[in-house]
GUVEXGU-169291 format. One record per residue (C-alpha): x, y, z; residue in three letters. Coordinates in pm, whole numbers, plus 50000, padded with zeros to 5 digits. Example, Ala and Ser with C-alpha at 12.3 -4.5 7.8 and 13.67 -1.06 7.14 Angstrom:
REM residues 2
512304955050780Ala;513674989450714Ser;
END
This chain:
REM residues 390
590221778614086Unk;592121808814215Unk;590321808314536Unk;592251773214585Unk;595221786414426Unk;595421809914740Unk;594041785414969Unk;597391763214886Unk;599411790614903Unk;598021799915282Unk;598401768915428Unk;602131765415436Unk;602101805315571Unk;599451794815872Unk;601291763615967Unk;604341787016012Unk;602461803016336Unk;602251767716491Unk;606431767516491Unk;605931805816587Unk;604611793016956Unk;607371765216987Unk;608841793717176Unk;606211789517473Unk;608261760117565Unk;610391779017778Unk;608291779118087Unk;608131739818091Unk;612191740618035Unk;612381765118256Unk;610651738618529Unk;613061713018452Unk;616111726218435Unk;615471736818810Unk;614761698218886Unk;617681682718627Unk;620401710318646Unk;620181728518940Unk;619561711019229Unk;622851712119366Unk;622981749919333Unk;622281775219651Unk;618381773719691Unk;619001810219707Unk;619821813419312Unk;617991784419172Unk;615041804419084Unk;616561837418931Unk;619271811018722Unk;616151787018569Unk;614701821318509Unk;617261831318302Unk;616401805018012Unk;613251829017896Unk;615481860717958Unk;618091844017719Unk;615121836217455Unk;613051868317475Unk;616081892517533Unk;616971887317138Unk;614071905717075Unk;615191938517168Unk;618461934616930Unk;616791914516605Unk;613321927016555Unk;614441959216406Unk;617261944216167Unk;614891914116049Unk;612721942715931Unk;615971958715714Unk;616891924115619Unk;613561917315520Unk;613751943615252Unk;616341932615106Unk;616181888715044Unk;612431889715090Unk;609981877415346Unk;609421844315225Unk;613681838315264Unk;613321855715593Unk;611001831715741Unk;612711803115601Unk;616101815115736Unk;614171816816077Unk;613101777116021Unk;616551769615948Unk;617831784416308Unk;614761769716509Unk;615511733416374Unk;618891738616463Unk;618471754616798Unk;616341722116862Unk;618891697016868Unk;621341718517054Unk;620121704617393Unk;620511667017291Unk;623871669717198Unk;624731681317552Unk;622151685117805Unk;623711712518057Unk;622801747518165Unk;624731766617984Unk;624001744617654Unk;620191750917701Unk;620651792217727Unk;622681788117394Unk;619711768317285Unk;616891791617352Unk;618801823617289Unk;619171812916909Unk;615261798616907Unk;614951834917044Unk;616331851316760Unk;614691822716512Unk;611381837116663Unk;612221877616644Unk;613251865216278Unk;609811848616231Unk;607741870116401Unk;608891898916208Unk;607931883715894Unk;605471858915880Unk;602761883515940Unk;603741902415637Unk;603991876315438Unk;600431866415493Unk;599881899515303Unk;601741881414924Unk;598951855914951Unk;595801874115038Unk;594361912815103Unk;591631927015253Unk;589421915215494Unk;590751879915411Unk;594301893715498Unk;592481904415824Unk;590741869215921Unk;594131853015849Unk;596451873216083Unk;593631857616331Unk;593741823516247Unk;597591833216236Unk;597271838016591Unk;594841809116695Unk;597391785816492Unk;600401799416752Unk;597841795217069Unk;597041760516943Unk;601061757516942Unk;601291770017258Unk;598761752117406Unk;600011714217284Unk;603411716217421Unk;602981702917786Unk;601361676217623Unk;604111664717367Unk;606271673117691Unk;604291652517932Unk;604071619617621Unk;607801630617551Unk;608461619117919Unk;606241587818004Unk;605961570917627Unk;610111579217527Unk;611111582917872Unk;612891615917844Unk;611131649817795Unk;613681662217609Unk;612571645817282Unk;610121672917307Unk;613451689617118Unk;613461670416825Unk;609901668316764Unk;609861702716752Unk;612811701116480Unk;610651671216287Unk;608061700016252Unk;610171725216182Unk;611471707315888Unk;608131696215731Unk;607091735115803Unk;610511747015610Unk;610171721015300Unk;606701727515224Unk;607081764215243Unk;609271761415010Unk;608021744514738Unk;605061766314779Unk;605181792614519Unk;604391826514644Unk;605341859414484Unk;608361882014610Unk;607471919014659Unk;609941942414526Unk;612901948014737Unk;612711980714892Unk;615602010715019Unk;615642011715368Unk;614352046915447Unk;614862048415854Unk;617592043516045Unk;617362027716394Unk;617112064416569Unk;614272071016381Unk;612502045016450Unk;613092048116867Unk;612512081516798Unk;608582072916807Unk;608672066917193Unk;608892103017209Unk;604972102217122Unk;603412098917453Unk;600612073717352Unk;603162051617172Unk;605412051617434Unk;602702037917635Unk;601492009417435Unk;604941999417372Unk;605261993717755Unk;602071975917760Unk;603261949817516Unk;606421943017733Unk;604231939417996Unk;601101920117828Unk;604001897317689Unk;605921900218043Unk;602431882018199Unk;602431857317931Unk;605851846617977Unk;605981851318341Unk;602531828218406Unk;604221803318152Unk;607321799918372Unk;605761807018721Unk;602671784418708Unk;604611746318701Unk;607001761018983Unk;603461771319153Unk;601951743319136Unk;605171722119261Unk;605471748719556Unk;602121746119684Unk;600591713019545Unk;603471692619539Unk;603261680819244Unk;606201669619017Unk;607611682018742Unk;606341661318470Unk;602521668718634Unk;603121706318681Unk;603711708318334Unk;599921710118275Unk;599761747518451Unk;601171760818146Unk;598441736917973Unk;595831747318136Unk;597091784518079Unk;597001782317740Unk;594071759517658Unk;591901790717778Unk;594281815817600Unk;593501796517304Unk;589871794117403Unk;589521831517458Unk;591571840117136Unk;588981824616981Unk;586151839517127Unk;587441874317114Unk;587021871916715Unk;583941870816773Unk;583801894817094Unk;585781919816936Unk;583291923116592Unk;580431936416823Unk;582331950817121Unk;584791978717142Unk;588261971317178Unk;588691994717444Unk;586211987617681Unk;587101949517610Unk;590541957517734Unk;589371973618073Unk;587241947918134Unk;589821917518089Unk;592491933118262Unk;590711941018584Unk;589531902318580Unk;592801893318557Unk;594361916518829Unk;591941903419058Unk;592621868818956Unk;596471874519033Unk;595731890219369Unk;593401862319469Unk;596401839819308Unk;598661858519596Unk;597021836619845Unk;595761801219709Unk;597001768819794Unk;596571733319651Unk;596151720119260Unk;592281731119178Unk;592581769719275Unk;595771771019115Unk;594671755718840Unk;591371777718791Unk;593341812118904Unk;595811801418601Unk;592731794418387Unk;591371830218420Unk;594381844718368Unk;594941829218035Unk;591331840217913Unk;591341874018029Unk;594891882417874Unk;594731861217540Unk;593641894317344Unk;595151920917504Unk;598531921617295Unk;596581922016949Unk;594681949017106Unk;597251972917176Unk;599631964416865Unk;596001978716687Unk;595972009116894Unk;599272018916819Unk;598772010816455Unk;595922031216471Unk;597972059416674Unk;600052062916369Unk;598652048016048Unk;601202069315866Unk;604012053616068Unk;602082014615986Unk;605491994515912Unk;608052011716207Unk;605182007716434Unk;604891968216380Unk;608961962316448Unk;608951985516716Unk;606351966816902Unk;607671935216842Unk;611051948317017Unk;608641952917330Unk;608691910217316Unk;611271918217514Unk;609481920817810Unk;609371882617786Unk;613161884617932Unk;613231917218160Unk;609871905618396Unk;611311866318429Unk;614111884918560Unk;613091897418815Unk;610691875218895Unk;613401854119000Unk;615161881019177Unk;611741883119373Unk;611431846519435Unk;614621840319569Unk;614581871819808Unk;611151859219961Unk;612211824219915Unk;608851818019729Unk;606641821519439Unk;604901845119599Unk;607641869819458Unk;607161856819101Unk;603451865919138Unk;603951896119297Unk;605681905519010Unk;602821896118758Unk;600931913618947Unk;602721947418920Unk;602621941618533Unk;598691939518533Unk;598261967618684Unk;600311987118465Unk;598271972618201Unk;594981989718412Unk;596592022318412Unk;597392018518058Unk;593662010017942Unk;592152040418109Unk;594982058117989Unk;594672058217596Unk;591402061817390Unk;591332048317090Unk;588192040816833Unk;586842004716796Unk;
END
């Protein structure tokens, strides 16, 4: 009986990491806008302006991440993520009421903060319902949930578009689900944890980048998370480049991306248990640099399609990776450790950036890529470059 008294209580809490990847959306938006809004624009800009839609999203990392966790303490986490449903649903419908450029950066800058909000404190609040190694083998399933997420939403783009006619209703679906996540939360009972006095202030916890290892994997999640983003938005504008394809059927890069990003989250569970961590990382990371410099070069659908499938495998567990080195870094410093590495989300805005910057200098992808690339090799450098025990 108690064992399905937590299973009830876990369900609500997992399904929350499915609205968690409605944020992965971006890349396909980021695709269409360049098609719907911006064709009349100089060819020059179009690339570093439909860029901008992740920077707007991701960029609220860097300023919410560390006040979630202070607000967090104070109404509880199960409020917190609810508060986060409440913007997501309404960031949603922001794009049907008027369908312009500067109405879709409003839009994904407050799904942005929804998701800092959410990603701050769904993870904890796994921790109310369960402990121990079950609290482990949920974060995980946490995780596959979002990749699963992730993975659907060309799909419910791509039906959005050829069964209502508009892939926009890809908006309100997402709100639907929202809303279903929000009410059963809460009517879920789960138990508060005591509120607690903030004891650091936001110099204190910066003040840990002055530790040379955690100043390291902090860059590596911008980056890791600056690859993820960046083959997200660069792989339907690839595949439109060089294939020709449309919009609508360049959608299924990002599919493809993260079909084997979930596929190799959920191997690595079972990688990860017999392997160490480390050496997992090295290996991954020099697949996937010399999948991005092969990705430099190729032409037409199925290369681009494969390149974009090893990519996606060979990065899906490097961000859990080094958020457990640096836990493991400091243990003592466990909780300003987590929000300080979710501020490195960020990256999902800074590398977009300049990917368009690139793109629209060369007048190609091949500046978008270029850019990956650059990231992944950081990443190289940064797996030599830190020890840590399995």
């Amino acid at each position: 009986m108690m064992s399905e008294n937590k299973t009830f209580k876990l369900l609500p809490v997992l399904f929350g990491f499915f609205v968690m990847g409605f944020c992965d959306v971006v890349g396909i938006t980021s695709a269409h806008v360049k098609v719907d809004l911006l064709g009349s624009y100089d060819p020059a800009f179009r690339d570093t302006l439909s860029n901008m839609i992740p920077v707007a999203l991701f960029s609220m990392f860097l300023f919410f991440s560390i006040p979630t966790g202070f607000l967090m303490n104070k109404i509880g986490r199960k409020k917190t993520v609810l508060l986060s449903n409440v913007l997501t649903a309404i960031a949603m419908f922001i794009p049907l009421i008027e369908y312009s450029f500067g109405t879709t950066l409003i839009a994904f800058a407050l799904l942005g903060i929804a998701n800092t909000v959410l990603q701050v404190s769904l993870n904890p609040l796994l921790s109310n319902v369960v402990s121990g190694e079950r609290l482990t083998s949920s974060l995980t399933a946490g995780q596959f949930v979002k990749a699963i997420s992730s993975f659907s939403a060309p799909f419910i783009a791509a039906f959005a578009a050829t069964q209502l006619n508009n892939w926009q209703y890809i908006f309100p679906i997402y709100a639907v689900i929202t809303l279903i996540s929000t009410i059963w939360l809460w009517f879920t009972p789960i138990s508060k944890e005591e509120a607690k006095v903030d004891t650091n202030t936001f110099g204190e916890v910066w003040a840990l980048l002055k530790d040379s290892k955690i100043l390291l994997l902090f860059l590596g999640i911008l980056f890791v998370v600056g690859i993820d983003v960046g083959i997200n938005t660069a792989s339907s504008k690839l595949l439109m480049e060089r294939a020709g394809l449309t919009a609508v059927n360049a959608g299924f890069g990002p599919g493809i991306y993260f079909a084997f990003r979930t596929l190799g989250t959920f191997l690595g569970i079972f990688i990860l248990s017999k392997y160490s961590s480390s050496k997992y990382f090295k290996i991954n990371i020099i697949i996937a640099a010399i999948a991005l410099i092969v990705l430099l070069f190729a032409g037409g659908k199925m290369p681009i399609f494969i390149l974009i499938a090893i990519i996606g495998f060979t990065i899906a567990n490097i961000f859990p990776i080094i958020f457990g080195m640096a836990i493991q870094a400091r243990p003592d410093k466990a909780n300003e450790i987590s929000g300080l590495m979710i501020t490195g989300v960020f990256g999902g805005a800074i590398i977009p950036f300049f990917m368009g910057l690139s793109s629209d200098l060369i007048g190609s992808q091949l500046g978008s890529v270029i850019v990956i690339l650059i990231c992944a090799l950081y990443l190289l450098y940064a797996s030599f470059g830190v020890q840590v025990s399995k």
